[in-house]
N, C-alpha and C positions, 0 to 999 in steps of 0.2 A: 504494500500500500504506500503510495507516495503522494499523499495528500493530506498527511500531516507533518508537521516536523517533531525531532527526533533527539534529546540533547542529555549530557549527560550533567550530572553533578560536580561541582570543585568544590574542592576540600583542602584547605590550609594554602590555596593559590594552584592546585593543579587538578587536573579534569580528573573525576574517578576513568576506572578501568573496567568498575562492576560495581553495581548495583544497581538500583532500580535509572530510569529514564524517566523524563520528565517529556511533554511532550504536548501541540495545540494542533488543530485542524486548519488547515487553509481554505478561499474561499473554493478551491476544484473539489470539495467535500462537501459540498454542499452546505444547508443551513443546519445545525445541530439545535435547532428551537424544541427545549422539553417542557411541558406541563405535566403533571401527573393524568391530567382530564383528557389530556389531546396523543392521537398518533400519530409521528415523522417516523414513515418509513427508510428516509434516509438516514435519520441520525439508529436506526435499529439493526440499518443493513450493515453500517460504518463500526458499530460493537458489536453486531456478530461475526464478523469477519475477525476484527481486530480479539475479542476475548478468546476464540475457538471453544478448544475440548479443553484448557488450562486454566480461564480465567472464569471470574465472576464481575459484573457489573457495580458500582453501587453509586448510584446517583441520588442528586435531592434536585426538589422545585426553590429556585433562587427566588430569595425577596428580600436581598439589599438589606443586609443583616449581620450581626456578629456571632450569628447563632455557628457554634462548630459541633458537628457528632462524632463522637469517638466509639467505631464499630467492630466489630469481628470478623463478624458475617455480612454478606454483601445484602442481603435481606432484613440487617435491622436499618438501613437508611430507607427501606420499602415505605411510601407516602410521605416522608419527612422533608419540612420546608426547611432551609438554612441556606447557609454558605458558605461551609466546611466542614471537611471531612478528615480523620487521621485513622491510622488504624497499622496493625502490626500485622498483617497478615498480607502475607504476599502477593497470596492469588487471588487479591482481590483488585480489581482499576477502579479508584476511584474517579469519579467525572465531575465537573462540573463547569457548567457554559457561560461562555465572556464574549463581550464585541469588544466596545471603546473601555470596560472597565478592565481591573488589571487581576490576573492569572497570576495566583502565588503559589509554589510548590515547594514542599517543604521534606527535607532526609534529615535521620537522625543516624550517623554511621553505627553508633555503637548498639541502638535497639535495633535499629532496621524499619525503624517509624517513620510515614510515610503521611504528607497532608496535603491537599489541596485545598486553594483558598480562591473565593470570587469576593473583589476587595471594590466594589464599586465608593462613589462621593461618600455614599451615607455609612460608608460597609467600613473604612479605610482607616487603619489600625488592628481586623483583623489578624493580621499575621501575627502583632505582637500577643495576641490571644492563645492565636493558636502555638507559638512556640511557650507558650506559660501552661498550657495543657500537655504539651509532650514532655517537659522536664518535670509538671506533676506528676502526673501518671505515670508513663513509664521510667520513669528515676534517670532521665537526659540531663546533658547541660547546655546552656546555648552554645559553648565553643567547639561542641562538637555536631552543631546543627550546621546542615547547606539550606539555602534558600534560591530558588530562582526566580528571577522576578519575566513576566513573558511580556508579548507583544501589548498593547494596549495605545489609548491616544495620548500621543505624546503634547508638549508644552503647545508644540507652533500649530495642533490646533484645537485645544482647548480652552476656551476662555469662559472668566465667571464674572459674576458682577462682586460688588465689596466687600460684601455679606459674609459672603463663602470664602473669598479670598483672606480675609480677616482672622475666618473661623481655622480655616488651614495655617495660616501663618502661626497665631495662635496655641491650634492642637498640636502642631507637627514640628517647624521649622518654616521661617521668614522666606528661608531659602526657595523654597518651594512656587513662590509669587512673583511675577513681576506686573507695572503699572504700565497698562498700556492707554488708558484716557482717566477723567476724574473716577468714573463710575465701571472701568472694565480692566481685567487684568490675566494674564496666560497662567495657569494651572498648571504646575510638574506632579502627577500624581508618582512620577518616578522616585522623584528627591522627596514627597511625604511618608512615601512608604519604607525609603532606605532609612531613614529617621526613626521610623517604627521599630523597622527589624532592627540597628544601630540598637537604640534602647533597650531592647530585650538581650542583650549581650551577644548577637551573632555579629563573629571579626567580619570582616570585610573580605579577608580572602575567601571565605565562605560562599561568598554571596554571587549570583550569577546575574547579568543583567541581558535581554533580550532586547535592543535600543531599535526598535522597528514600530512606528506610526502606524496603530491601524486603520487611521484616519485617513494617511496622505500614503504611505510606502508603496510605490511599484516595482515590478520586476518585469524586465522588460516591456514597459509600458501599458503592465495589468496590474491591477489592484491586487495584493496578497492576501488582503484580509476582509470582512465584514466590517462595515461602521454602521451603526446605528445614527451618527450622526451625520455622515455622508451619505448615505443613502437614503436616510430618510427626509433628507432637508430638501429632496426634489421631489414629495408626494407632495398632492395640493393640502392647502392649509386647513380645509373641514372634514379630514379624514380623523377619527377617534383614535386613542393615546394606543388602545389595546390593539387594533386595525394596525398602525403603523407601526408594532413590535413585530405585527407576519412579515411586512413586507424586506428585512434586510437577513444579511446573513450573520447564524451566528456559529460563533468555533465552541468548539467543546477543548477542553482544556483537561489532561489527566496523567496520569504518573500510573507506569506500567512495569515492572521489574523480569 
């Protein structure tokens, strides 16, 4: 299958050799859009390929949240709303789907603990959560945690108005903001969320960055990825908030060992 990508962990500054992969769907994958209520034959035919006779699935319905489930079995995420997953069990891919927000995936070399994170505005901080749950639980520490941070919308083109840039400067770091008119300002959810992870005690060689816009990035002159904001800023303006979630594409985002 070549219509995700495919990436491994670093650890103290150099790529693992083994272990789990971390890894997002591009737009030739079609739209990975999950409700628990609804059926995407795409995003089923995409994990049945990808899980086989090895894996189990275990997916939640995103609602822009700091909710993380810590599971076993790929069936106790079965109906469960959040937007995080961890869990120690190998065979299981956890999943969970991103456009513009940001894809956080999480190793613990010494458990073998494994997380994924959907870190959207409202969501963002996340990770420092979810790395506070893996050194409780399974008796981690953050310096031997990796984090990947994946594709999502970068600075040049996301903009907020004061509010939210304030609230970011604020919760996270200043860093993270710049002034682009009285009332409008570019967004690094990249630089709020290293700040996160930074806090919670993961070194920096730890950490992986994936610096691809999934706003703006082409590859040879096609778009890589799904935007919610890109694509949906050319439906007409009386289309409903829920109407305009079908129409773009999204990646599913998952860590596969």
């Amino acid at each position: 299958m070549s219509n995700y990508i495919k990436k491994r962990f670093v650890y103290q500054g150099r790529e693992l050799t083994e272990g789990p992969f971390w890894c997002i769907t591009d737009m030739t994958a079609g739209s990975m859009r999950f409700r628990w209520n609804e059926r995407n034959p795409v995003r089923m035919e995409f994990l049945r390929q990808l899980s086989g006779d090895k894996y189990k699935v275990a997916q939640i319905e995103l609602i822009h949240s700091k909710i993380i489930y810590d599971i076993s079995n790929a069936d106790d995420a079965e109906f469960m709303q959040g937007d995080g997953i961890i869990t120690s069990n190998r065979n299981i891919i956890p999943v969970v789907t991103v456009a513009d927000c940001v894809p956080l995936y999480l190793y613990d070399v010494k458990s073998g603990t494994v997380g994924i994170f959907h870190s959207g505005w409202k969501g963002t901080g996340i990770i420092e959560d979810g790395i506070k749950k893996v050194c409780d639980t399974y008796g981690s520490s953050s310096e031997n945690i990796c984090i990947a941070i994946g594709p999502h919308i970068g600075s040049c083109c996301y903009n907020v108005k004061k509010d939210r840039a304030d609230f970011f400067a604020e919760t996270f770091t200043p860093d993270c903001i710049t002034k682009i008119s009285e009332d409008e300002y570019s967004l690094s959810l990249t630089k709020a969320n290293l700040a996160s992870i930074k806090n919670a005690g993961v070194p920096q060689e730890n950490i992986t960055l994936m610096d691809e816009c999934t706003c703006c990035y082409k590859v040879n002159g096609e778009y890589k990825y799904g935007s919610f904001r890109r694509q949906a800023s050319v439906l007409p303006p009386d289309i409903e908030l829920e109407e305009r979630l079908k129409k773009f594409t999204v990646q599913a985002a998952f860590i596969i060992s």
